[in-house]
PALUMGU-566747 format. One record per residue (C-alpha): x, y, z; residue number from 1. Coordinates in nm, 2 decimals, always signed. Example, Ala and Ser with C-alpha at 12.3 -4.5 7.8 and 13.67 -1.06 7.14 Angstrom:
! PALUMGU-566747
<site X="+1.23" Y="-0.45" Z="+0.78" pos="1"/>
<site X="+1.37" Y="-0.11" Z="+0.71" pos="2"/>
END
This chain:
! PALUMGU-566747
<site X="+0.00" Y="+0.00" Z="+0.00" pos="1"/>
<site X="+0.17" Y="+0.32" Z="-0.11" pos="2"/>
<site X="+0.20" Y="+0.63" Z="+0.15" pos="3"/>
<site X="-0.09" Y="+0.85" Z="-0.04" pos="4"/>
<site X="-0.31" Y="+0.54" Z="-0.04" pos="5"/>
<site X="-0.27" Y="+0.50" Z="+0.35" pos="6"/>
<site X="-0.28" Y="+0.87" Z="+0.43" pos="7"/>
<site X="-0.63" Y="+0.93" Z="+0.18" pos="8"/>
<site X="-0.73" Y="+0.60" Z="+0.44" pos="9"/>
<site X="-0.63" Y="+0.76" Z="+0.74" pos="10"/>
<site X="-0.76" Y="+1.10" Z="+0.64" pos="11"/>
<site X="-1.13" Y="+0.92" Z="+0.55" pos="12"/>
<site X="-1.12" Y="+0.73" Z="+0.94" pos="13"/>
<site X="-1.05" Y="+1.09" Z="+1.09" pos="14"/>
<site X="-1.35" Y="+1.23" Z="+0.91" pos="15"/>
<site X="-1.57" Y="+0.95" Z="+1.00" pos="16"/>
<site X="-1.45" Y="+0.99" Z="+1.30" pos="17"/>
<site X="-1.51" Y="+1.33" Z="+1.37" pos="18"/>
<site X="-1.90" Y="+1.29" Z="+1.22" pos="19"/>
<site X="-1.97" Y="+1.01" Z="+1.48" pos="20"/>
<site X="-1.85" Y="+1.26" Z="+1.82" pos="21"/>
<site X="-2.07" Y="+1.50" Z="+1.69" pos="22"/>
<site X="-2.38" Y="+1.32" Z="+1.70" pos="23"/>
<site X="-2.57" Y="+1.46" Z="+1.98" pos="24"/>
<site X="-2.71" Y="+1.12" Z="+2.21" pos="25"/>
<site X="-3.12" Y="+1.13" Z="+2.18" pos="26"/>
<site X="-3.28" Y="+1.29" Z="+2.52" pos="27"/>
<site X="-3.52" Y="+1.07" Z="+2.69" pos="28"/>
<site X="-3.82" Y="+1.30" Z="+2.77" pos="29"/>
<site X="-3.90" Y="+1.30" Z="+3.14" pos="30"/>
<site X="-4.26" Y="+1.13" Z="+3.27" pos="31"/>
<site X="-4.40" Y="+1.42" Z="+3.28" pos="32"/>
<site X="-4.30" Y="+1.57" Z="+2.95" pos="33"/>
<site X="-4.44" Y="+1.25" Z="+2.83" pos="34"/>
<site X="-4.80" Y="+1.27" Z="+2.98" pos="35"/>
<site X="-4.78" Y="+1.63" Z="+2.85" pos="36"/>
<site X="-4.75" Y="+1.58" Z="+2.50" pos="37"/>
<site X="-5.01" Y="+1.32" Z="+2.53" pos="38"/>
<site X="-5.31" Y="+1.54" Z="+2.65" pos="39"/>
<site X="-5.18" Y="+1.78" Z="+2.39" pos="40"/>
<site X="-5.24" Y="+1.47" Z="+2.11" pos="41"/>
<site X="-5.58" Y="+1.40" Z="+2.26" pos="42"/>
<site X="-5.70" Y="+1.73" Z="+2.26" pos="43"/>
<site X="-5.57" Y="+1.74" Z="+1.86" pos="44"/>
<site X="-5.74" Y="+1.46" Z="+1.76" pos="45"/>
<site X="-6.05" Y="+1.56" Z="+1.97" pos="46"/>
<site X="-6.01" Y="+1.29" Z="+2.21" pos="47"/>
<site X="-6.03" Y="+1.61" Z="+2.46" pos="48"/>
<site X="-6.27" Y="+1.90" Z="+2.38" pos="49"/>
<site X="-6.14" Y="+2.21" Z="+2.32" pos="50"/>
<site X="-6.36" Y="+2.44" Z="+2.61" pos="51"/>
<site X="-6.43" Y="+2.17" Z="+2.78" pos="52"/>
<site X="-6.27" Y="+2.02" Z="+3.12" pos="53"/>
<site X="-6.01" Y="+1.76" Z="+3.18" pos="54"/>
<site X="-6.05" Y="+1.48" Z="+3.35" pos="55"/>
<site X="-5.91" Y="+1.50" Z="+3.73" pos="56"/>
<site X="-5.58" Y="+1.44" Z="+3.83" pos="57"/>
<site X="-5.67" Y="+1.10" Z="+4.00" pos="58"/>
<site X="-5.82" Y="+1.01" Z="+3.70" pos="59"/>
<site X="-5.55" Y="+1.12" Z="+3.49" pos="60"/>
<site X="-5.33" Y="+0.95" Z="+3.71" pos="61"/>
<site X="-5.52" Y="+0.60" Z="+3.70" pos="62"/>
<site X="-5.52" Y="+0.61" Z="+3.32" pos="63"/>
<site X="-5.17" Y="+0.68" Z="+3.25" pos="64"/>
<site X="-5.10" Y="+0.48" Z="+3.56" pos="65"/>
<site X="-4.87" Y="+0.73" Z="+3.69" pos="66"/>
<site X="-4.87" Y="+0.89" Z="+4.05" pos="67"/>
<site X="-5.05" Y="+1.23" Z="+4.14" pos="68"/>
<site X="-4.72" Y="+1.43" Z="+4.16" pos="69"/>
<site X="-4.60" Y="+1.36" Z="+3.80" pos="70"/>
<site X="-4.97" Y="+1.50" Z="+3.65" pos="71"/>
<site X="-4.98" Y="+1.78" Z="+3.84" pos="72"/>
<site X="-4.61" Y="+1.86" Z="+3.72" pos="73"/>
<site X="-4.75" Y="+1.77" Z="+3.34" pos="74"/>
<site X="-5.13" Y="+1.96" Z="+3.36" pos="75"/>
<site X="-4.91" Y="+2.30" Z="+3.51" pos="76"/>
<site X="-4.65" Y="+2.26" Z="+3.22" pos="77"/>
<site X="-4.95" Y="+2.33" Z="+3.01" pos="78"/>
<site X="-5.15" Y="+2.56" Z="+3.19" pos="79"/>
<site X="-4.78" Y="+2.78" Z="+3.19" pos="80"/>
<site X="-4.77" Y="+2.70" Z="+2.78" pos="81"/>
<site X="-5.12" Y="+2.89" Z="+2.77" pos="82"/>
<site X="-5.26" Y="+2.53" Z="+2.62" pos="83"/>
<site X="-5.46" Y="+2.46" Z="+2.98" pos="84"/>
<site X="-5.64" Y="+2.65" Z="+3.27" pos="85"/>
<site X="-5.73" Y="+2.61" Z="+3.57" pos="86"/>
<site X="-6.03" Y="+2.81" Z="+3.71" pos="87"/>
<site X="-6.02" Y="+2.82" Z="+4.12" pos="88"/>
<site X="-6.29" Y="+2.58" Z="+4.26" pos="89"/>
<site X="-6.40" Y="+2.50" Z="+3.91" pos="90"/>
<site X="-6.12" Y="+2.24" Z="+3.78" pos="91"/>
<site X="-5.84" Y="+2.31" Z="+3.45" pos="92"/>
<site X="-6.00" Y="+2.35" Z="+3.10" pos="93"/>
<site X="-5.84" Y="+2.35" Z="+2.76" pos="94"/>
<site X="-5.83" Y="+2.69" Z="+2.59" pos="95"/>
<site X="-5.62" Y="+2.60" Z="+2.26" pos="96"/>
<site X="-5.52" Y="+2.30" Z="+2.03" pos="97"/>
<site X="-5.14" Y="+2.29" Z="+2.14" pos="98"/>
<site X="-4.85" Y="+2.51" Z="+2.23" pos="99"/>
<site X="-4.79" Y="+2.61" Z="+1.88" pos="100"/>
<site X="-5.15" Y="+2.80" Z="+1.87" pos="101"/>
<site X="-5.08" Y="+2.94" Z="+2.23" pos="102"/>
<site X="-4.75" Y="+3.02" Z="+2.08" pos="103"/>
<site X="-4.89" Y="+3.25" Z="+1.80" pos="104"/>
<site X="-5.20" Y="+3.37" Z="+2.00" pos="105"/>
<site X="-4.97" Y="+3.48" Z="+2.22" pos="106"/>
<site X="-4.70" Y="+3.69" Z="+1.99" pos="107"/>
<site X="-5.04" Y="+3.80" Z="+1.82" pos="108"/>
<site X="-5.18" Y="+3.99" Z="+2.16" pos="109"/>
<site X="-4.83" Y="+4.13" Z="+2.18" pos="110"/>
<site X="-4.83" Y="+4.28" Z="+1.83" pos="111"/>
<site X="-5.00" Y="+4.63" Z="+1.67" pos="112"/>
<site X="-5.35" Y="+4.57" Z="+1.55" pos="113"/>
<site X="-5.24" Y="+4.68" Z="+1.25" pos="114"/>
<site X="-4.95" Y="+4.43" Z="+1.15" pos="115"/>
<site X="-5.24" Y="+4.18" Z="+1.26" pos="116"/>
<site X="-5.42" Y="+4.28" Z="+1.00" pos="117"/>
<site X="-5.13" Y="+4.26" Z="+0.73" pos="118"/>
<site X="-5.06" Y="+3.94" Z="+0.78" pos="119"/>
<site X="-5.41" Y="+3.86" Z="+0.73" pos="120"/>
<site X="-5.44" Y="+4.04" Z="+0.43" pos="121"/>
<site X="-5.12" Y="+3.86" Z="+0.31" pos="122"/>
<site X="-5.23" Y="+3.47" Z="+0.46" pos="123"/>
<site X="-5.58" Y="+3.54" Z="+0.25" pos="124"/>
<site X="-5.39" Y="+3.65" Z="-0.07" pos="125"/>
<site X="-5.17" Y="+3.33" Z="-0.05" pos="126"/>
<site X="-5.41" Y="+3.11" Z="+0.04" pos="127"/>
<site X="-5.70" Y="+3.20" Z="-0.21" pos="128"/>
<site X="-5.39" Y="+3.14" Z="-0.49" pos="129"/>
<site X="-5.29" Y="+2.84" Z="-0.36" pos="130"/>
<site X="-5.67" Y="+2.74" Z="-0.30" pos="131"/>
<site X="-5.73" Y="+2.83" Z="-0.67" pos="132"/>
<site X="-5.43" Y="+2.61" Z="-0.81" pos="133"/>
<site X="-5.53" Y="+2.32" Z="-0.59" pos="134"/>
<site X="-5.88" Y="+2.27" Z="-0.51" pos="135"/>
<site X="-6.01" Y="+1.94" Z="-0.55" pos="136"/>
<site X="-6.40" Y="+1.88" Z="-0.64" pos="137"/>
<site X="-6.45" Y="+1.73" Z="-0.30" pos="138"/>
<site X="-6.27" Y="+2.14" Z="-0.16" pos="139"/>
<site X="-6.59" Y="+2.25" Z="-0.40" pos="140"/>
<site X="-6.86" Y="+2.11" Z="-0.23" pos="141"/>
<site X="-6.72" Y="+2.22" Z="+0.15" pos="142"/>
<site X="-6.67" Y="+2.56" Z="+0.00" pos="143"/>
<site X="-6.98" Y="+2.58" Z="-0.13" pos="144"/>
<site X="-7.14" Y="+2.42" Z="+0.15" pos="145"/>
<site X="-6.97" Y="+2.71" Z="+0.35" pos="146"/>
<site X="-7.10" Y="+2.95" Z="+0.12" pos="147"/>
<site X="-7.44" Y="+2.89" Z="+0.16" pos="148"/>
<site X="-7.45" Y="+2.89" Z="+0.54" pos="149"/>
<site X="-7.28" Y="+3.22" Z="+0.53" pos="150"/>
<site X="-7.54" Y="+3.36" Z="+0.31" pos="151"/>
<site X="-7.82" Y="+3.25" Z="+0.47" pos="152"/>
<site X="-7.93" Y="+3.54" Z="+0.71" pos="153"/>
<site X="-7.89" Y="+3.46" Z="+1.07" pos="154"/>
<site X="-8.01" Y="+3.61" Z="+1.36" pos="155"/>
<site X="-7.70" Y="+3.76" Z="+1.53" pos="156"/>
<site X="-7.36" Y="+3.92" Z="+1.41" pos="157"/>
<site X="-7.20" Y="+3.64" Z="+1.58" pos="158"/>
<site X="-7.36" Y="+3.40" Z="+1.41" pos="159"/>
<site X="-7.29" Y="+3.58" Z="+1.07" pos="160"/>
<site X="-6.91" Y="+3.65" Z="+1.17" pos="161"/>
<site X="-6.91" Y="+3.23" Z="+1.24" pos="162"/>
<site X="-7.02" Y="+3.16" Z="+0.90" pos="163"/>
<site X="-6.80" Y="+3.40" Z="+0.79" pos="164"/>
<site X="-6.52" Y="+3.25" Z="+0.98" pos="165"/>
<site X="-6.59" Y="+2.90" Z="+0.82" pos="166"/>
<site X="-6.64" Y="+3.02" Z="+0.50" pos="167"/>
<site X="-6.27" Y="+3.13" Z="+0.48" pos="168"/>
<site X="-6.12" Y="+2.83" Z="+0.73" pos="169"/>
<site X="-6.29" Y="+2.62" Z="+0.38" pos="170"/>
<site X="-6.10" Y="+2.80" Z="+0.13" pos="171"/>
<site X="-5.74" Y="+2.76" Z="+0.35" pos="172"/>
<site X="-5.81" Y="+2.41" Z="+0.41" pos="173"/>
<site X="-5.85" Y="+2.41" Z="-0.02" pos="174"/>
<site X="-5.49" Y="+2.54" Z="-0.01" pos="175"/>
<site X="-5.35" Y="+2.22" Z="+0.10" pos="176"/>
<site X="-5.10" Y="+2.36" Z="+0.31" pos="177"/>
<site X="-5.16" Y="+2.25" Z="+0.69" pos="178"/>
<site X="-4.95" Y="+2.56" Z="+0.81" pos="179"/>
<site X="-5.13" Y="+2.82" Z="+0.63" pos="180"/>
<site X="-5.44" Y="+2.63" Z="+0.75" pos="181"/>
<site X="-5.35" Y="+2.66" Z="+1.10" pos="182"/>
<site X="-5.22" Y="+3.01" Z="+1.11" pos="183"/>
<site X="-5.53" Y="+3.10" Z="+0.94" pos="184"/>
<site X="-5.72" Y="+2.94" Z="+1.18" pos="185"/>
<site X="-5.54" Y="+3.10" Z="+1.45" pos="186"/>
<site X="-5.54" Y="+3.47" Z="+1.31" pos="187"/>
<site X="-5.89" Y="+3.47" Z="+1.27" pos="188"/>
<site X="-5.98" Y="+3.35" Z="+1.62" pos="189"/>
<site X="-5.75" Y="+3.61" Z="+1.76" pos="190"/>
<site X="-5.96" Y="+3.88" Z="+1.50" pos="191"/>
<site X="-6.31" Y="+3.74" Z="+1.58" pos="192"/>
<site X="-6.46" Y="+4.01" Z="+1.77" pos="193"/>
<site X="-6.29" Y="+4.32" Z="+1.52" pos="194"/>
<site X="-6.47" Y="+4.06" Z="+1.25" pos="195"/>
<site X="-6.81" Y="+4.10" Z="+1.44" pos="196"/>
<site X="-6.78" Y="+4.46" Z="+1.46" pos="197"/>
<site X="-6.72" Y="+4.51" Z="+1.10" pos="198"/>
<site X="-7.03" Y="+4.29" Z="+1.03" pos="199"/>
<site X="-7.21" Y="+4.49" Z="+1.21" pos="200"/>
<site X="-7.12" Y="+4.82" Z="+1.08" pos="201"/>
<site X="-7.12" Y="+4.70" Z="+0.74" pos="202"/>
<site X="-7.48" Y="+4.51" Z="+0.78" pos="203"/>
<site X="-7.66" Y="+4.75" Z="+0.53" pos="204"/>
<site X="-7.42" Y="+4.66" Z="+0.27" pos="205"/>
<site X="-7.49" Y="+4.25" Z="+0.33" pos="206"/>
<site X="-7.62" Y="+4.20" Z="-0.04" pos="207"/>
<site X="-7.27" Y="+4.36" Z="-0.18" pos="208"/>
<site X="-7.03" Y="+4.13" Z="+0.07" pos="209"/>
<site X="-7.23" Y="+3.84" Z="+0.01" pos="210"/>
<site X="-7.19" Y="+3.89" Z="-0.42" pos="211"/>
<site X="-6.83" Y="+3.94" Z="-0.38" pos="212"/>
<site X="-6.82" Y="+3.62" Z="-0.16" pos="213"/>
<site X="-7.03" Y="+3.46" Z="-0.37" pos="214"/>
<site X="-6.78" Y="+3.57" Z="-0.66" pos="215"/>
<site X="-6.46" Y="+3.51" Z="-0.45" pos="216"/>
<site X="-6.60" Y="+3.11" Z="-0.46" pos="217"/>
<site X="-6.70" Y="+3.11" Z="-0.83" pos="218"/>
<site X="-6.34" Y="+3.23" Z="-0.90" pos="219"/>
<site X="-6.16" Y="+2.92" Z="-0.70" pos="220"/>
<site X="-6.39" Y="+2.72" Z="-0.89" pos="221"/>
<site X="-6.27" Y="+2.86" Z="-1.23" pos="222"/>
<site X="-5.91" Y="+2.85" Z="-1.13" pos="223"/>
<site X="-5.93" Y="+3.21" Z="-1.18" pos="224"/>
<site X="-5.61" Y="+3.33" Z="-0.96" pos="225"/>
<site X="-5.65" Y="+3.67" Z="-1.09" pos="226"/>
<site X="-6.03" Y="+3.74" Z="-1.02" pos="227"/>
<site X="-6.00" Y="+3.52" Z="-0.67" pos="228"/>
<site X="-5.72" Y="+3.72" Z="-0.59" pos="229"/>
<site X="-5.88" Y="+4.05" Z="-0.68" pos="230"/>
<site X="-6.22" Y="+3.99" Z="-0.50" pos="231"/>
<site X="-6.03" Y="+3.88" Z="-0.15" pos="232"/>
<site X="-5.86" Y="+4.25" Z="-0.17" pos="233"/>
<site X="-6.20" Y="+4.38" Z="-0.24" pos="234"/>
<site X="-6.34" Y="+4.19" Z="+0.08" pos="235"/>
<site X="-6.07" Y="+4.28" Z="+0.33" pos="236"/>
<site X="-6.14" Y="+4.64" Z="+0.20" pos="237"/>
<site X="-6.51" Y="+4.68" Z="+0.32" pos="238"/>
END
């Protein structure tokens, strides 16, 4: 074996070598880490209600078979993350989906109304384009579906900003992009009551918002990215 042969060897070993000690060893989540992020999967796939109270902690603690101590340490992990609360003689109840949503509810309250509302505008511009692009027949008839209800007249502004809500919630889950469809989910729950208060201002002009919403869906289902595009800006604007 020649002398650049054994040194090109010796140079490949150190390399390997140096890969394999930087390889960080996997972390073993503690117990109650681990009971954590379970709640937080059974409130996601509505195993737990969002509103609605937890169990108690000795019945927590007899399902995961775990003692007291380690659930309490789990349930105030949450409550802290802003996923969980406890109300004082009441019992804990689950405000959000996960820590993510906390997360961004949270840096949401924190920010100028007004850079709330830009990224709205930009999350609905995005997400009628991809919505547009994408849409599948079955996206159609939930769209429509949502359309309908929101046209309908309803009793309260609530109820009309709900619809509204949905309506829009449709065309991001069309987008088939789960991230835009969270944060748009998200966004709009933090805006709800600024929605409700435009509804009700702008109630005399129901017949023109619900055309233009009406129009807004006829464009997603023409794959028209210019009008669909066009007639969200002309929403946002009333």
């Amino acid at each position: 074996m020649t002398g650049k042969i054994k040194r090109y060897i010796l140079k490949l070993s150190n390399d390997w070598r140096f890969t394999y000690m930087d390889i960080k060893k996997p972390i073993r989540l503690s117990l109650p880490k681990q009971i954590a992020s379970e709640i937080e999967k059974a409130i996601k796939d509505g195993s737990l209600k969002l509103g609605s109270k937890i169990p108690s902690e000795p019945e927590l603690a007899k399902e995961f078979g775990v003692s007291r101590n380690t659930i309490r340490e789990a349930v105030q992990s949450l409550i802290h993350a802003g996923v969980l609360e406890a109300r004082q003689g009441d019992g804990t109840y689950i405000l959000v989906s996960g820590r993510f949503e906390a997360n961004i509810l949270k840096r949401l309250s924190d920010s100028d109304m007004n850079e709330v509302y830009e990224v709205r505008l930009c999350l609905e511009k995005d997400i009628v384009k991809l919505a547009t692009t994408r849409r599948t027949e079955s996206d159609i008839k939930h769209i429509k579906k949502a359309l309908e209800r929101r046209n309908q007249i309803k009793l309260t502004a609530k109820e009309n900003t709900d619809v509204d809500i949905a309506f829009h919630i449709a065309i991001a889950k069309a987008s088939h992009n789960t991230i835009f469809y969270d944060l748009y989910k998200y966004v709009s729950k933090f805006i709800s009551n600024s929605i409700q208060q435009k509804v009700e201002i702008n109630n005399m002009e129901g017949d023109k918002i619900d055309q233009l919403h009406t129009e807004l869906f006829n464009a997603i289902y023409e794959k028209n990215v210019e009008k669909a595009e066009d007639t969200i800006v002309k929403i946002l604007d009333i």
